[in-house]
C-alpha positions in Angstrom: 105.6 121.2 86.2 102.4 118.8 86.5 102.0 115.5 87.4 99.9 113.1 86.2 96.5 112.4 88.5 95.7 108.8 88.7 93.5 108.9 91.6 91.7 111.6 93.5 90.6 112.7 96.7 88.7 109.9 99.4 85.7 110.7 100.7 83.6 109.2 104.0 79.6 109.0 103.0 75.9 108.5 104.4 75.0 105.0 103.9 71.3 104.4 104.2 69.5 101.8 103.4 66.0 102.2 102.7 62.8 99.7 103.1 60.0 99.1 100.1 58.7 95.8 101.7 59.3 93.5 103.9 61.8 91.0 101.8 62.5 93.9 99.4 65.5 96.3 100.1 66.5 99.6 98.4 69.9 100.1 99.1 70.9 103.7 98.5 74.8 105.5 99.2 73.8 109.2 99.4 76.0 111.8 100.8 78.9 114.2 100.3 81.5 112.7 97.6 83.4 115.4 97.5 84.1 118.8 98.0 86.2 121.7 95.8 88.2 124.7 96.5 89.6 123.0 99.4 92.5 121.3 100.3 91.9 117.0 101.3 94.0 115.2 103.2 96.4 114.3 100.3 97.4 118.1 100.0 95.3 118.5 96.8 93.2 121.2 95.9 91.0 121.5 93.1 89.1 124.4 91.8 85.1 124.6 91.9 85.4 125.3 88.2 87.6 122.3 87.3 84.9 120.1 89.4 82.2 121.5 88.1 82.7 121.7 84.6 84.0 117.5 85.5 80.7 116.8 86.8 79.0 118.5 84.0 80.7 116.2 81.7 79.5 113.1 83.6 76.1 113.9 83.4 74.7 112.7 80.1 76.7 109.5 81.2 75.1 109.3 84.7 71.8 109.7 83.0 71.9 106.9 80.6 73.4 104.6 83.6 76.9 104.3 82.6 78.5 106.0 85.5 79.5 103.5 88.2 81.4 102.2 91.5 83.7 99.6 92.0 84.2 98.0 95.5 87.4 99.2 96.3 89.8 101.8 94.7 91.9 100.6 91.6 95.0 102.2 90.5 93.9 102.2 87.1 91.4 104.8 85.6 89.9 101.7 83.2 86.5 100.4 84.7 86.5 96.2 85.3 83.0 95.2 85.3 83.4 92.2 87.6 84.1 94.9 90.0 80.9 97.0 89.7 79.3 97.4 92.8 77.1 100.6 92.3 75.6 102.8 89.8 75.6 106.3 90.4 72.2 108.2 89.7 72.6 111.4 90.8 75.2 113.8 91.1 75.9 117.4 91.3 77.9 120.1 93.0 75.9 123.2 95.3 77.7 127.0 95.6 79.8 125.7 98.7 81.6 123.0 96.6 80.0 120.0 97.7 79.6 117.2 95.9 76.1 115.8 96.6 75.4 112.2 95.1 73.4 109.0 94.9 74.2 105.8 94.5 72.0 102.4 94.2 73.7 99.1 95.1 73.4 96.8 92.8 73.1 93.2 92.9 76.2 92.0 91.5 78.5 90.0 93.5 80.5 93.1 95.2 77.4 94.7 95.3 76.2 92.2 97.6 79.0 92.3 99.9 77.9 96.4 99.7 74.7 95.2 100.9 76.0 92.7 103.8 78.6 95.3 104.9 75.8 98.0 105.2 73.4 95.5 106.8 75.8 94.4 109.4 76.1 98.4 110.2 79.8 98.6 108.6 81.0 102.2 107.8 81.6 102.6 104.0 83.3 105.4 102.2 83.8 106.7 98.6 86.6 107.5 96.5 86.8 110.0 93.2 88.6 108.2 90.5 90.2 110.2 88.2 92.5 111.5 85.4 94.5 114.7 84.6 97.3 117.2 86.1 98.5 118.6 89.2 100.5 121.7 89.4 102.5 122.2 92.7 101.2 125.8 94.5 102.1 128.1 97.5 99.5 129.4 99.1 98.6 131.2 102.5 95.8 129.4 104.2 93.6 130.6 106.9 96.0 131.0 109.6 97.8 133.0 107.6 100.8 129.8 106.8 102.3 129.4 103.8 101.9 126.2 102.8 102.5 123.7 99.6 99.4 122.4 98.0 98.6 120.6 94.5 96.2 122.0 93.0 94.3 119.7 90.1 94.1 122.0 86.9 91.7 122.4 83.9 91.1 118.9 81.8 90.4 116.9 85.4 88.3 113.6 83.8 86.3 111.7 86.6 86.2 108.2 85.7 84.2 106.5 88.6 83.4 107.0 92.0 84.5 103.7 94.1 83.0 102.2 97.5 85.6 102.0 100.1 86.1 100.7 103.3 88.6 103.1 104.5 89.3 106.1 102.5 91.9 107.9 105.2 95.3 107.4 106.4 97.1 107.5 109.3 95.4 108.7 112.2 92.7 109.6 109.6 92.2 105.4 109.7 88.5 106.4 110.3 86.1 107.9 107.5 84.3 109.6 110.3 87.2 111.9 110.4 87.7 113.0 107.2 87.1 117.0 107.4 85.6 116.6 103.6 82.6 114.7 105.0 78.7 115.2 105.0 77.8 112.8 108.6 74.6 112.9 109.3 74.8 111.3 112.4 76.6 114.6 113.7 73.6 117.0 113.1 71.8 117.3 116.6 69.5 119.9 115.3 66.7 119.3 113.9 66.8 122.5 111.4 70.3 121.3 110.2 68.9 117.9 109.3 66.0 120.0 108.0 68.4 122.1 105.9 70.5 118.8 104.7 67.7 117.2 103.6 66.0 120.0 101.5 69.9 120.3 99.9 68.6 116.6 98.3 65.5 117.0 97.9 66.6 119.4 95.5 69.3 117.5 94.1 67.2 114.8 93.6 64.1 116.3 91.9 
């Protein structure tokens, strides 16, 4: 049996804001969205095919700048513009399953409480909004458990990709935590910023 998929897994993300001038801002949201074939915190798993050929759908719509983010996660799949707080401008997934991305804030009201919150050095996440069916698996993980996952199947519609100010639960209550993450903060060599970096640089080309 499947269940329907309203909402989809939370994600902690680089925020980095970026100067042009002196008075003049860029504020940019880039970082690790999401990440496939493995399972988040919610017990959800879903496949680097279903995300992929989900972000390849998105694309033509990310392009033409109709692919956004509200502040804070709705139930409801259905975009409210008063809620827009970012536009998402590049996205895309690399072998491991990662979901690279970029976001510009823009200067709608939530997006200038983005822009406060970042300013005042608050820790923002992102969650993946979307749409389709869940299909309840067994499967033995690395330790060699058995243990109950869902796993999202074929037909998975992302809808949005939402600023948050606390994507976990629990004693997850901090988005540094969440395993799914890309922190740049926790790279102390400089060849795994290096590497990071030239991961975007090619995203971003």
């Amino acid at each position: 049996m499947s269940d329907n998929l309203v909402e989809f897994n939370e994600e902690f993300d680089y925020s980095l804001v970026e100067s042009a001038k002196a008075n003049d801002k860029k504020y940019v949201i880039r970082g690790c969205f999401s990440k496939a074939g493995v399972k988040n915190k919610n017990g959800r798993v879903y496949p680097k095919k279903v995300m992929k050929k989900a972000i390849e759908e998105i694309k033509e719509s990310v392009e033409k700048g109709r692919f956004i983010a509200e502040c804070e996660h709705p139930q409801s799949p259905k975009v409210n513009i008063e809620n827009i707080a970012a536009l998402v401008t590049q996205i895309n997934m690399v072998e491991d399953g990662s979901v690279l991305g970029e976001m510009r804030i823009l200067d709608t009201p939530k997006g200038k409480i983005i822009k406060t919150l970042i300013d005042e050095g608050v820790k923002l996440g992102v969650s993946t909004r979307g749409t389709g069916a869940l299909k309840k698996k067994s499967v033995v993980n690395e330790s060699g458990i058995t243990e109950q996952i869902n796993e999202v199947q074929d037909g998975f519609k992302l809808r949005a990709i939402d600023i948050v100010f606390d994507p976990s639960a629990g004693e997850f209550g901090s988005p540094e935590f969440v395993a799914e993450s890309v922190d740049f903060d926790s790279f102390n060599d400089d060849e795994d910023k290096q590497s990071i970096n030239s991961i975007f640089n090619m995203l971003l080309r």
